[in-house]
C-alpha positions as CSV (number, residue, x, y, z in Angstrom):
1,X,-96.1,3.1,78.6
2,X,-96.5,4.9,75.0
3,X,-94.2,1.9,73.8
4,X,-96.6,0.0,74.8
5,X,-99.6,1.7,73.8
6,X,-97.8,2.2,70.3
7,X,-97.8,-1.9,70.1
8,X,-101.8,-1.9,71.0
9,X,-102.3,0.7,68.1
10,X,-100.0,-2.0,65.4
11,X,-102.1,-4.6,66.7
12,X,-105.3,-3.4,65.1
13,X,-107.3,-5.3,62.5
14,X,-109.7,-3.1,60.8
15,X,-112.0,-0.5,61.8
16,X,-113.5,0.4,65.0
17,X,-117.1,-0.5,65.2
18,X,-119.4,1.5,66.7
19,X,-123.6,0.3,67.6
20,X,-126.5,2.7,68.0
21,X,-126.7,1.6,71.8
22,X,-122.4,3.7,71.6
23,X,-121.0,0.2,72.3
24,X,-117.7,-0.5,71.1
25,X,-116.2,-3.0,68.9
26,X,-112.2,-3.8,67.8
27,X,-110.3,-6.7,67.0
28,X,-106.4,-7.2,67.8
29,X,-103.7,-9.7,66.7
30,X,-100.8,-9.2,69.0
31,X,-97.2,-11.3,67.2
32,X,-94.2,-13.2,69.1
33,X,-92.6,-9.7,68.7
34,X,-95.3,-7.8,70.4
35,X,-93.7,-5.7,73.8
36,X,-96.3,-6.7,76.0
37,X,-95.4,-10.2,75.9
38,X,-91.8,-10.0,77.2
39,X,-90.6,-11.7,79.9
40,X,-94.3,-12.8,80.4
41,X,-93.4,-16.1,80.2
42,X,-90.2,-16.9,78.5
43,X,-90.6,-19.6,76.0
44,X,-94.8,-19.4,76.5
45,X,-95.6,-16.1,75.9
46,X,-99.4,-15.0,77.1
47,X,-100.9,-11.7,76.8
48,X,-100.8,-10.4,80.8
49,X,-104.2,-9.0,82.2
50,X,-102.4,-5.5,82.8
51,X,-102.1,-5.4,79.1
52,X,-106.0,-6.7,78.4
53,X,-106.5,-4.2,80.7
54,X,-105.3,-0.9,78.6
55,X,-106.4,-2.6,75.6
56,X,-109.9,-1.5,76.0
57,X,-108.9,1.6,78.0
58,X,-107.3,3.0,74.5
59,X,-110.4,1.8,72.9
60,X,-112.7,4.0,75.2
61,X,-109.7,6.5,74.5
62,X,-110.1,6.1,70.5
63,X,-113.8,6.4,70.9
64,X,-113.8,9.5,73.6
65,X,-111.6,11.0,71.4
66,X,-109.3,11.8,75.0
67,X,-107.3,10.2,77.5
68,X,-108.8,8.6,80.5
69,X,-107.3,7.9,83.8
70,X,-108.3,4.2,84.8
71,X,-109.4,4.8,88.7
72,X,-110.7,1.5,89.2
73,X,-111.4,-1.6,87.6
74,X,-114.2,-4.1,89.2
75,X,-115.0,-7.8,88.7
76,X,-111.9,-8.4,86.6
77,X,-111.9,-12.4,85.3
78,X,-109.5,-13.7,83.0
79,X,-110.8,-17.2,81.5
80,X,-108.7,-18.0,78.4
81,X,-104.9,-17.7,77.5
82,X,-104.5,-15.4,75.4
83,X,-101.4,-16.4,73.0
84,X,-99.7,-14.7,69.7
85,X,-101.1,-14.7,66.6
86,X,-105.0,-15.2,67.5
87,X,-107.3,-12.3,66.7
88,X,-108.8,-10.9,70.1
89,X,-112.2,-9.1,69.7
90,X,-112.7,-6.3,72.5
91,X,-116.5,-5.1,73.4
92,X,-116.8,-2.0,75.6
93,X,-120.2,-0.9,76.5
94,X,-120.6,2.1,78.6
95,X,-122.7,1.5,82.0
96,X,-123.6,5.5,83.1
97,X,-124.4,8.6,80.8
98,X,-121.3,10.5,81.5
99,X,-119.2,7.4,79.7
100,X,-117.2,7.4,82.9
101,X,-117.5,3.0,83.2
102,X,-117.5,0.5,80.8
103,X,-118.0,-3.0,81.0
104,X,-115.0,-4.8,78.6
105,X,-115.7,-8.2,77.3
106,X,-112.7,-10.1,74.8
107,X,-113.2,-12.6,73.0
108,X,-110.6,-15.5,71.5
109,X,-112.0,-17.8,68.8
110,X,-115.6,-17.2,70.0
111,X,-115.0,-17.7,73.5
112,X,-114.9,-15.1,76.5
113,X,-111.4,-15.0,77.7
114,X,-111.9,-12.3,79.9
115,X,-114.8,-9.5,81.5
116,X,-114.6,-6.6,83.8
117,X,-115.6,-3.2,84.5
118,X,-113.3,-0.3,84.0
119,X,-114.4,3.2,85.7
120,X,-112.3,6.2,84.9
121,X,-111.5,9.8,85.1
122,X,-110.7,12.3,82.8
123,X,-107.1,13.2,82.7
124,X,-105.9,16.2,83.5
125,X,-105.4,18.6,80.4
């Protein structure tokens, strides 16, 4: 998984942005050579769910400043393909005070490509 993770973090384009309201803002462009893309498909490589999925947990994680242990995720819809090479821009909002759920929104090209609700835990230190 930190292979993984370590892909997420290459993928970054500039800086996290942060509004007033603590909402989160990062934008991704994940290559051919990406690991999350192997073997999902071979020859028409999409970005799998699993992996939009921990895209915005590390961004909660980045902006926590901790690990989180995903416990739940709620209302998860994927609308757009998500291929190499286009920039993804990843909103996380938090939904409760003690920044436990988030609601996760990307983006492709202007477009929703996916939503849903991650609710975590802390992880054990």
């Amino acid at each position: 998984m930190s292979e993984l993770r370590n892909g997420i973090a290459r993928a970054v384009c500039g800086p996290l942005e942060t509004g007033a309201d603590g909402s989160l803002c990062q934008r991704f462009k994940f290559e051919h050579d990406f690991q999350g893309f192997a073997g999902h498909f071979p020859g028409y490589p999409l970005l799998p769910g699993v992996v939009q999925l921990l895209i915005a947990q590390t961004l909660v994680e980045a902006a926590l400043g901790r690990r989180q242990v995903l416990a739940e995720v709620v209302g998860a819809k994927f609308l757009e393909q998500l291929l190499p090479g286009r920039e993804i821009v990843v909103q996380c909002r938090t939904r409760d005070a003690d920044r436990q759920a988030w609601n996760a929104r990307l983006e492709v090209e202007g477009r929703l490509a996916a939503s849903f609700q991650l609710h975590f835990r802390p992880a054990a230190t």
